[in-house]
N, C-alpha and C positions, 0 to 999 in steps of 0.2 A: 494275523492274516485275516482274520474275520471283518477286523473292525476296518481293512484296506478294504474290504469287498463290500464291504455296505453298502456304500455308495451307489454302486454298480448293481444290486439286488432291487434298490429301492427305482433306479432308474430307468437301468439299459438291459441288464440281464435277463433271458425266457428261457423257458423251459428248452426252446430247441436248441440254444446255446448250450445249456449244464449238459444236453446230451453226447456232448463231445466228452466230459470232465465230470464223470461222476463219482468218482470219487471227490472231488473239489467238494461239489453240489451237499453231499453226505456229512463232509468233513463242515461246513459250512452251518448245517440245519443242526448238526450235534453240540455247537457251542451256541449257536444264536437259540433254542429252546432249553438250555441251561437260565434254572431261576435267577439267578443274579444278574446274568447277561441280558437275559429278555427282557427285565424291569427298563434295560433303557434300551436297548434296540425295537421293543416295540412288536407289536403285530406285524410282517413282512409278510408276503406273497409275489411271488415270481409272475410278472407278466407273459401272458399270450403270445403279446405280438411286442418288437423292437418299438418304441416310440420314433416318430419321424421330426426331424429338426425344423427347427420356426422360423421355416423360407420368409414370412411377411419379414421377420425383425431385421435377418440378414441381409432381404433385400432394400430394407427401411437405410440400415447402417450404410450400406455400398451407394446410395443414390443420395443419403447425406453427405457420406464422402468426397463424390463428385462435385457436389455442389460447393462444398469449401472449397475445393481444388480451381474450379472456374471462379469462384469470386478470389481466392489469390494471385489467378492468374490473370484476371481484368483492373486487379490494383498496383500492379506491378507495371513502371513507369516504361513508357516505350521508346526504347533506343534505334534510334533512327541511323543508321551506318550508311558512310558517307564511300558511294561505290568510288573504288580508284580508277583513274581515268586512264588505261592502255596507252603508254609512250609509243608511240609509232617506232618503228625498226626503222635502224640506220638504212639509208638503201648504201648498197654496195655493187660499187662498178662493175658490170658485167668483165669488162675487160682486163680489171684489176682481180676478177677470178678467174679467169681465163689462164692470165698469166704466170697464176698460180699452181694451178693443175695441171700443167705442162709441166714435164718430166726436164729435166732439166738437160741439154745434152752434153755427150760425154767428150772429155776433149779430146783436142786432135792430135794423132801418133805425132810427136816429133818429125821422124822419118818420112812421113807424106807430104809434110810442109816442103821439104827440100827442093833444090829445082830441078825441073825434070834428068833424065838420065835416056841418055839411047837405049843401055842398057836395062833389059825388062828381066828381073829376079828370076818368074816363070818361064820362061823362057830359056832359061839355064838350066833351069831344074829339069825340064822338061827332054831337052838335048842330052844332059847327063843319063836319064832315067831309061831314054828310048834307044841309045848307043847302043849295036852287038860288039861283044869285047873286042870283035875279031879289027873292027873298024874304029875303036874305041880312042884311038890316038890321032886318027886322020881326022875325025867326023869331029868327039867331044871334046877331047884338050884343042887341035888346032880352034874349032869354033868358040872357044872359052875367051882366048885371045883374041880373037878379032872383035866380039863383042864387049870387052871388058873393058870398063870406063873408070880408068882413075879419077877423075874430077867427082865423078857420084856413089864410087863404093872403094873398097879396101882390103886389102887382104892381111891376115896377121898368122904368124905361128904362136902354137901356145905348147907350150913345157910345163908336166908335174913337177913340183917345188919337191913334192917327198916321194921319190919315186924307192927308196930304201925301204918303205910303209908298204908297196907291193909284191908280197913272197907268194899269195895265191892266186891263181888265174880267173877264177868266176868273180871272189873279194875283189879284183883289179876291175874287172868290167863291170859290176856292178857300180863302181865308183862313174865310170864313163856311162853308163846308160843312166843314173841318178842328174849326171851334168846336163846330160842330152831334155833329159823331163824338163828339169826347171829353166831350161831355155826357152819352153814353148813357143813365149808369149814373144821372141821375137822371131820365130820362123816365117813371118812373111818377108822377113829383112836380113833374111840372114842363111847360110849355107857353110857346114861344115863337112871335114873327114874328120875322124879321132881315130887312132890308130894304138895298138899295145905291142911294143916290139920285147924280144927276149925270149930265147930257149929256156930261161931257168930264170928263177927271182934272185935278183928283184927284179919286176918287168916296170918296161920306161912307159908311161903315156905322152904322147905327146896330137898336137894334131894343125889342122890349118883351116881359118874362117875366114868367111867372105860376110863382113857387113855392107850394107848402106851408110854411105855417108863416109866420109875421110880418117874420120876416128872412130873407136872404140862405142858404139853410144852410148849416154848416159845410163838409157836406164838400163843397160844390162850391169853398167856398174853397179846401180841401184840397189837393183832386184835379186841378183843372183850370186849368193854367197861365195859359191864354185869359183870367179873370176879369180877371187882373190888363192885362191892353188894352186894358179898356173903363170909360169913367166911368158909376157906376151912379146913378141916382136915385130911389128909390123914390116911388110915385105917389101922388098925394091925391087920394083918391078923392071928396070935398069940392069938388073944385075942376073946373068944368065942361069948361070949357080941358084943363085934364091929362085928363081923362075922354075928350073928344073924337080925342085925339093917339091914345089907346086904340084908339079905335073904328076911326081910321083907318088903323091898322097891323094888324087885322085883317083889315076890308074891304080892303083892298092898290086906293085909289084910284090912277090914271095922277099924281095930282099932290098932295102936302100937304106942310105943315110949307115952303111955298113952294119944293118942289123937288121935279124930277122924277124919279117911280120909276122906276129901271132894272130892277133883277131882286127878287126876294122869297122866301125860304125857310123854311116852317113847321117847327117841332119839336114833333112830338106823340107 
């Protein structure tokens, strides 16, 4: 350890430094004034003051530095880069964006394409909805017929295919108020009764609609899974009978078709 601190004794080391480490300092002077060891370590003495570093040499080194740095960087061959010349942007037709961001519109119902009708859908609904019961056969059924237009809409009865599947009375109606939901999207074209007849299960659904249009339309075939659980028949309107069944599933009497109404729900 002596011979690693030499260096440092003959150099850098002072007294105010060993005053941190004196036992160091001690441990130090007791082997370096040993006869053997002193023949070659020499006469030593702790300097006063730290020596200060040889700013001229460092700053001689650093500004030589530079100087080789600027003559490699004045030999160093200069590459002349060739600026790329900006392609002009396509121009694009105003019009041709225009036509673009325009939402596209949506097509047209089937059923508005049709030709007109005397008969006006609201207008029924409206007569149905506003009728007191008391008057409810003078006013709403006789006016049903006079403004109803066979050439522009239809009437059809529909019968549940599995009516042995209805033993519960809420489970039944739920079935008919689920039919009614997914019809929505043709209630501007369209007007039912659905009806649940039966004292006791299995209760019967059955009911009567009024489309637009001479048939069935398409997209309720489409759309509405429901169609296909009912036998449909379209009405003769010819026929006093089938007219009367009409009438009866409007008026929502306590008994027809020789069975008893249990519940009834419009689609308007």
């Amino acid at each position: 350890m002596a011979c690693n601190m030499l260096m440092g004794i003959r150099t850098t080391f002072t007294k105010e430094f060993f005053m941190e480490f004196p036992h160091l300092e001690r441990y130090f002077w007791t082997i370096a004034n040993q006869p053997n060891v002193k023949k070659h370590f020499g006469e030593l003495t702790l300097s006063e003051k730290a020596p200060s570093p040889p700013k001229k040499q460092a700053n001689a080194t650093k500004e030589k530095k530079v100087k080789t740095e600027k003559v490699k960087e004045a030999q160093k061959p200069k590459v002349v880069e060739k600026t790329k010349e900006l392609e002009p942007e396509p121009k694009v037709d105003s019009q041709i964006e225009d036509e673009e961001e325009k939402p596209k519109p949506k097509p047209k119902n089937p059923l508005d394409l049709l030709p007109p009708s005397p008969m006006i859908m609201d207008d029924w609904k409206r007569l149905y909805s506003n009728t007191k019961a008391k008057d409810f056969w003078e006013v709403a059924i006789e006016g049903f017929w006079k403004m109803y237009d066979p050439e522009g809409y239809s009437l059809w009865f529909c019968d549940y295919k599995y009516n042995d599947e209805n033993t519960v009375p809420f489970v039944t109606m739920n079935k008919v108020i689920g039919f009614l939901q997914r019809m929505d999207f043709i209630r501007k074209h369209g007007f039912a009764k659905m009806c649940i007849f039966g004292e006791s299960a299995p209760f019967k659904i059955k009911g009567v609609w009024l489309f637009r249009g001479k048939e069935i339309p398409q997209m309720v075939l489409d759309e509405c899974y429901d169609v296909e659980l009912y036998e449909w028949t379209k009405v003769d309107v010819n026929d006093p009978l089938q007219k009367e069944r009409v009438n009866a599933y409007f008026e929502e009497p306590d008994e027809f078709d020789g069975q008893k109404l249990l519940e009834a729900k419009c689609f308007k």
